[in-house]
N, C-alpha and C positions, 0 to 999 in steps of 0.2 A: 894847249890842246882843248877841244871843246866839244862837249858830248853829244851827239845829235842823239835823241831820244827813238828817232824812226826806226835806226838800226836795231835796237834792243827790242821794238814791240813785236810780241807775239803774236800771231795772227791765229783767230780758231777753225779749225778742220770741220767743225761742228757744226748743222744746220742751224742758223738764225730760227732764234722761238720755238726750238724741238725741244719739247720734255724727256730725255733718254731715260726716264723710267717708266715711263708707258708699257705696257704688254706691250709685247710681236718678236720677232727675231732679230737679229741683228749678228751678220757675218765681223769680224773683228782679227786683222792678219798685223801681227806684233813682228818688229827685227830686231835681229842683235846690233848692239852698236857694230859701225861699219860693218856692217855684213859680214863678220866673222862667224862662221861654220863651228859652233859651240856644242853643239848637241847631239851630233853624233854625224852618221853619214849614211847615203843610199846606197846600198848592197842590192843587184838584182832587182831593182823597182820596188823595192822595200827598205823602211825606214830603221836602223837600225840605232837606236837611241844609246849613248854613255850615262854614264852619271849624271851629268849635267841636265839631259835631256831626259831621263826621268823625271829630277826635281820639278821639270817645265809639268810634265804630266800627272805626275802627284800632285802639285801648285793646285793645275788649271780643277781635276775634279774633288779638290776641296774647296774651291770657290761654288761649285752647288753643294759642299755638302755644310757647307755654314752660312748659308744662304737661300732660304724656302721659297723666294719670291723669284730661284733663278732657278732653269733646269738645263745641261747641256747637251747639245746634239754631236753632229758630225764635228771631230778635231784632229789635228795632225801636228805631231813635232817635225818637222823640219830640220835640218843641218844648220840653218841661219836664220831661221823665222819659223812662227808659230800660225796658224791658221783655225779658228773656231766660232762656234754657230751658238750662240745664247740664247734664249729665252728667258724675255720675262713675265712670268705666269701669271702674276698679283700686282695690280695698278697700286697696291699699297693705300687707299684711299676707303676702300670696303671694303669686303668677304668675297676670298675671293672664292670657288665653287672647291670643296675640301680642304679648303685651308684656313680656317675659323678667323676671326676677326683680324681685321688692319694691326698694323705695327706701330704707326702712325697715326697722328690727330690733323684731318682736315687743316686744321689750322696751321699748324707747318707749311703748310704747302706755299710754296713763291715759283712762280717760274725760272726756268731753268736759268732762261738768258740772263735773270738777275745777280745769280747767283754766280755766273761764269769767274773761275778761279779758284773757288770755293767746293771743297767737296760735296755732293750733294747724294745721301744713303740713299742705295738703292739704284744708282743711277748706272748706266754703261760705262762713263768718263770713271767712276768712283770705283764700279769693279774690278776694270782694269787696270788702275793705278794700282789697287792691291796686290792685285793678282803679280805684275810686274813687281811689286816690289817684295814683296813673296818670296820670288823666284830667287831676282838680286842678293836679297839677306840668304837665302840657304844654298844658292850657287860660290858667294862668296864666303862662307863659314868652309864648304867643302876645299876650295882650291887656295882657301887661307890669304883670301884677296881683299881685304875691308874696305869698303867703301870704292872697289873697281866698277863703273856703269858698266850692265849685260845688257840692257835695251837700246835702242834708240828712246829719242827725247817723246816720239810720239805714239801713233799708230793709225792703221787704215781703220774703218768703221762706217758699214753699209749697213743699213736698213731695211730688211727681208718684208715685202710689200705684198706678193701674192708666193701661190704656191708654185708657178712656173719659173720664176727667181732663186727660188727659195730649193727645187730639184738640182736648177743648174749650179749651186754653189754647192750642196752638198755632193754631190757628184763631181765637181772639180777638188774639194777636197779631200776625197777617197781618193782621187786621180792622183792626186799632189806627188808623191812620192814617185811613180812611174813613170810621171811627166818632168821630172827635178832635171833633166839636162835643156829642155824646154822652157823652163819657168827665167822668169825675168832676174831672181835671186840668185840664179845657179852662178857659183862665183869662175866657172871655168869659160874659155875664150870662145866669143859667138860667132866667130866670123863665118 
């Protein structure tokens, strides 16, 4: 039997020569492996979260609260996917306006695409590898499942460009929950 190499290579979702730690927004919608409904379920157009799906939301706002250079917006737990809005405040390279000096020396710096594979602090790909595996380590302490995947292997990741972008994703993800028989996720039959 003989290994073709094609099969195994990864392909990146990631824009060619984006620094994802740049300032700006960036919308970011996380699934559970196969779209198993982990987190709780929709009651009345509202999201009504389990254990599980707390963890997700405790996770997500301790990722700004251990992290100065990120602040979060608009977020939603979902029954099988997670939905949220980042910001990154501080290019990490200088001062950024209330937040005293860089954390970071200039010199560090390599572009992203070099790096690709590699974690790279401060970056989108890097805070949500955490953030997921976060989740994973204290969804599986709770349900006594070690080393069970709760993710998928990836995630979606847009880049909020202006403010008219930037309205309609926040307002699709306050929507999110009252629209779950509509959403592409909704694991029940479309016909």
């Amino acid at each position: 039997m003989t290994c073709n190499p094609a099969i195994h290579h990864r392909r990146s979702i990631r824009l060619k020569d984006y620094d994802y730690r740049q300032a700006g927004a960036y919308f970011v919608t996380i699934c559970t492996r196969g779209q198993e409904c982990l987190f709780g379920e929709i009651v009345n157009g509202e999201m009504i979260c389990n254990e599980m799906g707390m963890i997700v939301q405790v996770e997500w706002e301790k990722t700004a609260a251990i992290r100065s250079e990120i602040e979060l917006d608009e977020f939603v737990v979902m029954p099988n996917h997670f939905h949220g809005i980042i910001w990154i405040v501080d290019d990490c390279w200088g001062t950024a306006p209330g937040r005293g000096t860089a954390r970071r020396a200039p010199t560090d710096h390599a572009p992203i695409h070099e790096q690709f594979g590699k974690p790279v602090a401060g970056s989108i790909p890097t805070i949500v590898r955490a953030f997921k595996s976060a989740v994973t380590r204290h969804i599986n302490i709770a349900r006594n499942t070690p080393g069970v995947p709760v993710w998928q292997r990836n995630y979606y990741e847009h880049i909020i460009r202006n403010e008219k972008s930037y309205l309609k994703i926040a307002q699709y993800i306050r929507n999110n929950p009252t629209q779950w028989e509509l959403d592409n996720l909704y694991p029940g039959d479309k016909r």
